[in-house]
C-alpha positions in Angstrom: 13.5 134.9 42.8 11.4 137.9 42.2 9.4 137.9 39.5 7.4 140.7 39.7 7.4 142.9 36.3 9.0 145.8 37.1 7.3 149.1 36.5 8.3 150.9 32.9 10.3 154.2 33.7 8.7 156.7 31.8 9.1 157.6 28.1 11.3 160.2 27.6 9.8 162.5 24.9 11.5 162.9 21.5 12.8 166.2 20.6 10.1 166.6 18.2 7.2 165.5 20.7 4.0 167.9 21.5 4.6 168.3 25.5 2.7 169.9 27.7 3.0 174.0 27.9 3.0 176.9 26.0 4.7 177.5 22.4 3.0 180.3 20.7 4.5 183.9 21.8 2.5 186.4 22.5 4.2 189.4 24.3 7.7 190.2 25.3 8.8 190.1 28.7 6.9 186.5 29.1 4.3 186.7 31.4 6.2 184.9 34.2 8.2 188.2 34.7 4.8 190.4 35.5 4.4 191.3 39.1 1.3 191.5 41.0 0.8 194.6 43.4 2.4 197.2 40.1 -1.1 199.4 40.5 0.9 202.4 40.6 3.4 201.6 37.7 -0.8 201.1 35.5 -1.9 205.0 37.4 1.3 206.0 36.3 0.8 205.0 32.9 -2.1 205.9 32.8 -2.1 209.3 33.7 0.8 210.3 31.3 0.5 212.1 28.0 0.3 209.2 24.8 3.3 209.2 22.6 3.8 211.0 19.3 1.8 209.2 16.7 0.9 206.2 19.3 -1.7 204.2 17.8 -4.7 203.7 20.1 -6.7 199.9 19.9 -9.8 198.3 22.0 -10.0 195.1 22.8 -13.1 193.5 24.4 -13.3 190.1 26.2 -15.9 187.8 25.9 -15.5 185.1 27.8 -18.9 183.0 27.3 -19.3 179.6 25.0 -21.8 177.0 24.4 -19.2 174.2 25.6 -14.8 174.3 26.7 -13.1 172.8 23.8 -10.3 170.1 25.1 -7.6 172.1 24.5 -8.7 176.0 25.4 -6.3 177.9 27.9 -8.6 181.1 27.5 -11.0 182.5 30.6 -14.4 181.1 29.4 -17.5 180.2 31.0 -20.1 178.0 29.8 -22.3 178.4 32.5 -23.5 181.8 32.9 -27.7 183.0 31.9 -28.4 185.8 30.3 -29.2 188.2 33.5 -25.4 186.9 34.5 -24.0 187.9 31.2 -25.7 191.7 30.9 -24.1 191.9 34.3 -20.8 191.1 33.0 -21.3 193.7 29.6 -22.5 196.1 32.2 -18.5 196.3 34.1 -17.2 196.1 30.8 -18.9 199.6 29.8 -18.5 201.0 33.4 -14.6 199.6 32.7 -14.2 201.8 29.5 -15.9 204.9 30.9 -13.3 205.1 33.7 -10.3 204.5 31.2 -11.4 206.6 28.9 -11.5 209.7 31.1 -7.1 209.4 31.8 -5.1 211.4 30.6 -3.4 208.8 28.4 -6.8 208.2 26.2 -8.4 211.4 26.9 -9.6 212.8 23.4 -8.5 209.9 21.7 -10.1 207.5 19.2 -9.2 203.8 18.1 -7.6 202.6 15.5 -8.8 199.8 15.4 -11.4 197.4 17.5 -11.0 193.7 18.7 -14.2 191.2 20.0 -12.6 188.2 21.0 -13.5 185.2 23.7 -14.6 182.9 24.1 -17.0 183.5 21.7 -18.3 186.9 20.8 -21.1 185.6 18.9 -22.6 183.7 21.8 -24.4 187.4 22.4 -27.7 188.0 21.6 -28.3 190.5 18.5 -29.6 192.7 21.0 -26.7 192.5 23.7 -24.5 193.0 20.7 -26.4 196.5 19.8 -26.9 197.5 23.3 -23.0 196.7 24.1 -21.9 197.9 21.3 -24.0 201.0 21.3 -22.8 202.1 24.7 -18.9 202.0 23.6 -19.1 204.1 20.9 -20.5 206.6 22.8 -17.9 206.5 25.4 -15.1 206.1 22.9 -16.3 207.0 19.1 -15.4 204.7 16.4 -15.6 206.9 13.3 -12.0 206.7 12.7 -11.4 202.7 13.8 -10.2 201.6 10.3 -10.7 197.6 11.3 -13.5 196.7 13.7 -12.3 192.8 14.3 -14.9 189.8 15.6 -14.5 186.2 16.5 -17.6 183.9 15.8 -18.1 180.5 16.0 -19.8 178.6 13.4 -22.8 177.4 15.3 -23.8 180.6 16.6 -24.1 182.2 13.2 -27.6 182.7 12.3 -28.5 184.8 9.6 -30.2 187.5 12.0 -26.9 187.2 14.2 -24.6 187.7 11.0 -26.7 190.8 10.4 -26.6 192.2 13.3 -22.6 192.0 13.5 -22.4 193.6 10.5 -25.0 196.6 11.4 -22.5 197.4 14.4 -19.8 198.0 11.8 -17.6 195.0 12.2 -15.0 194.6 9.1 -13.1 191.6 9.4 -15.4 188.4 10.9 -12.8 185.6 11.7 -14.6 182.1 11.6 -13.5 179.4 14.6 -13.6 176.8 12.0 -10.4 175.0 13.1 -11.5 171.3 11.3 -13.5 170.5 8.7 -14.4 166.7 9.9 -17.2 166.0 12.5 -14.9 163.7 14.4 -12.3 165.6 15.0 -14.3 168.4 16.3 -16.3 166.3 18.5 -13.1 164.4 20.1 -11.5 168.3 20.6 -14.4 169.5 22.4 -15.8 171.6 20.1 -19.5 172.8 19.8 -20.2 173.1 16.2 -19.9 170.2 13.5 -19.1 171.0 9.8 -22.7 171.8 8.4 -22.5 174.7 10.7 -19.3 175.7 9.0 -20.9 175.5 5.6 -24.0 177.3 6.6 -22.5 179.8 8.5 -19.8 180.7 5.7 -22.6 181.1 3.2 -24.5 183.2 5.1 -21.2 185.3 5.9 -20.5 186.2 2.3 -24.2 186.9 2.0 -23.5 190.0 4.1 -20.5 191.2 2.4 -18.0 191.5 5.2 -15.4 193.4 4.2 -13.1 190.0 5.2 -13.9 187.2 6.4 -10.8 185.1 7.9 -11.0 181.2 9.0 -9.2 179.4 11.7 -7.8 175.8 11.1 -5.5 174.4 13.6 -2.7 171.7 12.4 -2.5 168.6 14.6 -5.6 168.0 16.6 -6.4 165.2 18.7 -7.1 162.3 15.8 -5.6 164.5 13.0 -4.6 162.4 9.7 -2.7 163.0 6.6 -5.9 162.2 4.8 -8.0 164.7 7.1 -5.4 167.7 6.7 -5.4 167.3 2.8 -9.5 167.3 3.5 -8.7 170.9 5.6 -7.0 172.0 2.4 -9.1 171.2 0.1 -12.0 172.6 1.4 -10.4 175.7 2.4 -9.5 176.7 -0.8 -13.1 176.0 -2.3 -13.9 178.4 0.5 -11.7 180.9 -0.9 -11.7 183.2 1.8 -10.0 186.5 2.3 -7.3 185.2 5.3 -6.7 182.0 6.4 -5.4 181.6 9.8 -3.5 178.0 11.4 -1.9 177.2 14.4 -0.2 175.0 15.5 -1.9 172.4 18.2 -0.3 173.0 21.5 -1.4 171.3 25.1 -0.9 174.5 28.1 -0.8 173.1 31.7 -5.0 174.6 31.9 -6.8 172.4 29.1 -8.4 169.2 29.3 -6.2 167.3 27.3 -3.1 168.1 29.8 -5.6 167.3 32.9 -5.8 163.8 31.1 -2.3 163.6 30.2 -1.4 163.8 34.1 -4.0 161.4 35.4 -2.9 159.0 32.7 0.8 159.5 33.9 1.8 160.7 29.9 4.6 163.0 29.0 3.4 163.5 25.3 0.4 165.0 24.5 -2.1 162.7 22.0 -1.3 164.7 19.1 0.6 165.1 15.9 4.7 165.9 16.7 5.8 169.7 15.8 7.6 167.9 12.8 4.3 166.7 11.2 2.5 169.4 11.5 5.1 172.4 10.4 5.2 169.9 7.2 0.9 170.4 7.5 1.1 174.1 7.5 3.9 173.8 4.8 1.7 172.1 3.0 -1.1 174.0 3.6 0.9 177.5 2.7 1.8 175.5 -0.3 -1.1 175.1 -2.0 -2.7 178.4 -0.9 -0.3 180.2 -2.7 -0.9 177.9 -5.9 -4.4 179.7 -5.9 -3.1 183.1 -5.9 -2.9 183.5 -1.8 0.1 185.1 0.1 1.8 183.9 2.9 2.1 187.0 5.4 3.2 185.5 8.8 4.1 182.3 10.4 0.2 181.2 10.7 -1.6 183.4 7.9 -2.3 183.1 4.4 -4.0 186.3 2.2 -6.1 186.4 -0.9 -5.2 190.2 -1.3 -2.6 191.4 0.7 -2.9 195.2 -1.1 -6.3 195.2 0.5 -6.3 192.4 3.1 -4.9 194.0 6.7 -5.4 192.9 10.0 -4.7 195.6 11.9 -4.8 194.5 15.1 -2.0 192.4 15.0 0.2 194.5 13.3 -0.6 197.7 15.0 0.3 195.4 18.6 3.4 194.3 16.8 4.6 198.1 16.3 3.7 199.3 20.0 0.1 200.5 19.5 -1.6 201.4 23.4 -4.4 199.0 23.7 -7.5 199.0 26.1 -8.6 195.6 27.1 -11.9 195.5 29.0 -13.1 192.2 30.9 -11.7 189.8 32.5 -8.3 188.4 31.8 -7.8 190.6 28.8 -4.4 192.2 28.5 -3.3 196.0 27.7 -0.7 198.1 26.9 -0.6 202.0 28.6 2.3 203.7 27.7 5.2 200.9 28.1 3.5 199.2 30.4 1.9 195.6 30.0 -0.7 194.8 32.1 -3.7 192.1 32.5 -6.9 192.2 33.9 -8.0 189.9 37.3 -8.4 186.4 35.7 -12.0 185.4 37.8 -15.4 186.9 36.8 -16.2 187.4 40.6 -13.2 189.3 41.8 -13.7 191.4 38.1 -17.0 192.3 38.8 -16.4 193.2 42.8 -13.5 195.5 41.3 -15.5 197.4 38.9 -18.3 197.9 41.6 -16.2 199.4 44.1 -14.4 201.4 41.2 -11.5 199.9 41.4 -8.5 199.0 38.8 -9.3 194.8 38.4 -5.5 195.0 37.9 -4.1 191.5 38.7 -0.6 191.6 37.1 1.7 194.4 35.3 5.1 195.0 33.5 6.7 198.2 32.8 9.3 198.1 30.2 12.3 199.9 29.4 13.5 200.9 26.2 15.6 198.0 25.2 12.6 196.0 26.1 10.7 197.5 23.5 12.9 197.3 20.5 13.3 193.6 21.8 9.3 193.2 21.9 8.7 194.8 18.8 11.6 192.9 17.1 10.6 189.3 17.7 7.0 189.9 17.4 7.7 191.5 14.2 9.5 188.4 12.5 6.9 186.5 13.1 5.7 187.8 9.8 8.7 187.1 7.9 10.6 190.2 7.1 11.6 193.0 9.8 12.3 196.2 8.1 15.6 197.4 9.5 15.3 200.8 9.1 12.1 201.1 11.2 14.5 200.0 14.3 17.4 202.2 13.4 14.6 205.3 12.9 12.3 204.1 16.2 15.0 202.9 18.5 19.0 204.2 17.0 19.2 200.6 17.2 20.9 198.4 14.5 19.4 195.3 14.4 22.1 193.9 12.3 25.3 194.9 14.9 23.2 194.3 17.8 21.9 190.8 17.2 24.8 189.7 14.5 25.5 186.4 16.6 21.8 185.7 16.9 21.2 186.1 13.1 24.3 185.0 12.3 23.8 181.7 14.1 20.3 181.4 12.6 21.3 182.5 9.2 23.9 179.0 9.4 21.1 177.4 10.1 19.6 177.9 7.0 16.4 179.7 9.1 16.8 183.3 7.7 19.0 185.8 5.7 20.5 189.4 6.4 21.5 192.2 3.9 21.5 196.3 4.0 17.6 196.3 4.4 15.5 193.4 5.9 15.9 190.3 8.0 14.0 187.5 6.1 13.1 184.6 7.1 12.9 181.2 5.0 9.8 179.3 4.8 10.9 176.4 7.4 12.1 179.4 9.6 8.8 180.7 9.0 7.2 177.6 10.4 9.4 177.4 13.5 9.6 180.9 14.3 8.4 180.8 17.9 11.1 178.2 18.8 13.9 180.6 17.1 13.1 184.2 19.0 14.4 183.3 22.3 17.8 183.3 20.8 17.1 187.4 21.2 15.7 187.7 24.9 17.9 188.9 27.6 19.7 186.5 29.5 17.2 187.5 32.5 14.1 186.5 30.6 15.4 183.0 29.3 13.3 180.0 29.9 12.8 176.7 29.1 11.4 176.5 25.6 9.5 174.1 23.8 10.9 172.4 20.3 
């Protein structure tokens, strides 16, 4: 007889479970459907005349922190010295000069400007002036109505705070995420919460014109006690925008690297049921203190005067320039990113090259569908601006989709909008694949 004891067939994960992959989305085709070798289809682009009325945004990549948090997907290094890091600025300026003399952004100005990382903030108050400095003068900022910048709370001094504000940023969005020194310490993250503190202080002290926070629902060790704790502090915060998403584990962060050597399915953190009830929760008593849910992961204190342009200026087909590596653009309809690798960036922009590493170009239909789903992530899709933009009406041309959804208790349909109900809100990424094309369907996360 054997008696051996068999080995346990893995769990399979509940339909509510946090597995492994991406949720949150970002762009429309997914990035699976971009093609390598498309550096004609970005010339192309680039050499044609901007639409009527196009928009025009920068965005600049960072990609330096003080330490990898468990569950970052981005491009960051945590590695590089100073001399490594001016080298790095250096191709970025080089990028924009080259980009800025095409026909597609010749004589333009942005609309708005976007730091992001990494960490923007791990710069020196001087590399920030000097960097800063040399953009403008390739690409003038005098009519930018937002000028956007990520910090993180423990690179915050008060002489760095200054200097962020003296290059004209508006809108300073805190990587606060938790409130609780465990939690930040078991996700990886540099700063603990007397940094927050300090570093929000010294943030109002220089009267941004906003000043947004990040929290993220359902980190590694996250509690019902501990998200009340988030709550509560945030709203003696009080700050202009509050920003949440929800934890997700891509295939490229720590925690999944763990997950795979431990032979685990479901990631060690809170279901998607628990923490849509978090940010329900959360959006709850925000809006008891006078805030305004504008979007599936963002409350405002003043909506009238509260924007983020980037986001919605993205969301309604704006071109953007992304410089560095990794970073993503739009040119004209098409979608491309940036080499993902510092080395093979850099070796590019020597040899003045395009670092081009994939690219999309999209058709017309493609478009309505982008701007569409990215648009109801906010909550209410205008229908008119479809029929006006694209002869498209939403209503005929998706009316099993919303219909279906509507059933579902997710959203509702009449002569003007498309609206979507707080829980559909909460889900939203899980409900826009209903309106891909059959070609671009994939496996989805729930």
């Amino acid at each position: 007889m054997n008696t051996a004891t068999p080995t346990p067939a893995p769990t399979v994960p509940a339909k509510s479970s946090t597995v492994a992959g991406n949720y949150f989305i970002s762009n429309y085709p997914p990035f699976s459907f971009w093609s390598e070798n498309q550096n004609a289809e970005v010339e192309a682009a680039l050499d044609s005349a901007p639409a009527p009325g196009a928009k025009l945004g920068l965005y600049h990549h960072i990609p330096f922190c003080r330490k990898r948090c468990h569950f970052c997907y981005f491009r960051v290094y945590t590695d590089k010295n100073a001399k490594e890091i001016q080298t790095y600025l250096d191709a970025t300026v080089a990028e924009l000069k080259s980009l800025a003399a095409r026909p597609l952004y010749r004589g333009r100005k942005p609309h708005f400007v976007y730091f992001g990382g990494g960490t923007p903030s791990y710069l020196s108050a001087k590399q920030l002036q000097e960097l800063t400095d040399q953009l403008k003068a390739i690409l003038p900022w005098d009519a930018a109505e937002e000028i956007a910048f990520e910090g993180e709370p423990g690179t915050l001094t008060a002489a760095k705070l200054a200097a962020i504000k003296q290059v004209g940023v508006t809108r300073l969005s805190l990587g606060i995420e938790h409130f609780d020194d465990h939690v930040l310490e078991i996700n990886g993250r540099a700063h603990r919460s007397g940094e927050v503190y300090a570093a929000y202080e010294r943030a109002r002290a220089e009267n941004f014109s906003q000043i947004n926070i990040d929290l993220i629902a359902g980190m590694v060790e996250e509690t019902e006690a501990l998200w009340q704790r988030n709550i509560e502090e945030t709203i003696k915060l009080r700050p202009d925008s509050v920003t949440i998403y929800q934890m997700e584990v891509p295939y490229n962060t720590t925690i999944y690297k763990e997950m795979k050597a431990a032979g685990k399915l479901v990631a060690p953190v809170a279901d998607w049921a628990t923490k849509r009830r978090w940010v329900k929760e959360a959006f709850a008593a925000l809006e008891a203190v006078g805030y305004t849910v504008g979007s599936g992961y963002t409350a405002v204190l003043n909506p009238a005067r509260t924007k983020f342009l980037y986001r919605d200026e993205l969301w309604s087909g704006a071109d953007l320039i992304g410089l560095g590596v990794a970073s993503f653009s739009h040119a004209a309809g098409v979608h491309y990113q940036n080499v993902t690798e510092i080395e093979p960036y850099l070796a590019a922009i020597n040899a003045g090259q395009r670092p081009t590493k994939r690219a999309f170009r999209t058709n017309q239909e493609e478009r309505m569908i982008r701007e569409f789903i990215l648009q109801m992530k906010l909550g209410r899709v205008v229908l008119g601006y479809f029929k006006e933009k694209f002869g498209v009406d939403l209503a005929s041309r998706f009316a099993a989709q919303l219909g279906h959804l509507a059933a579902e208790g997710f959203l509702t349909v009449d002569a003007t909008h498309v609206r979507l109900s707080r829980d559909g809100l909460l889900c939203v990424d899980t409900l826009l694949h209903e309106f891909f094309l059959s070609q671009h369907r994939t496996t989805k996360i729930v």
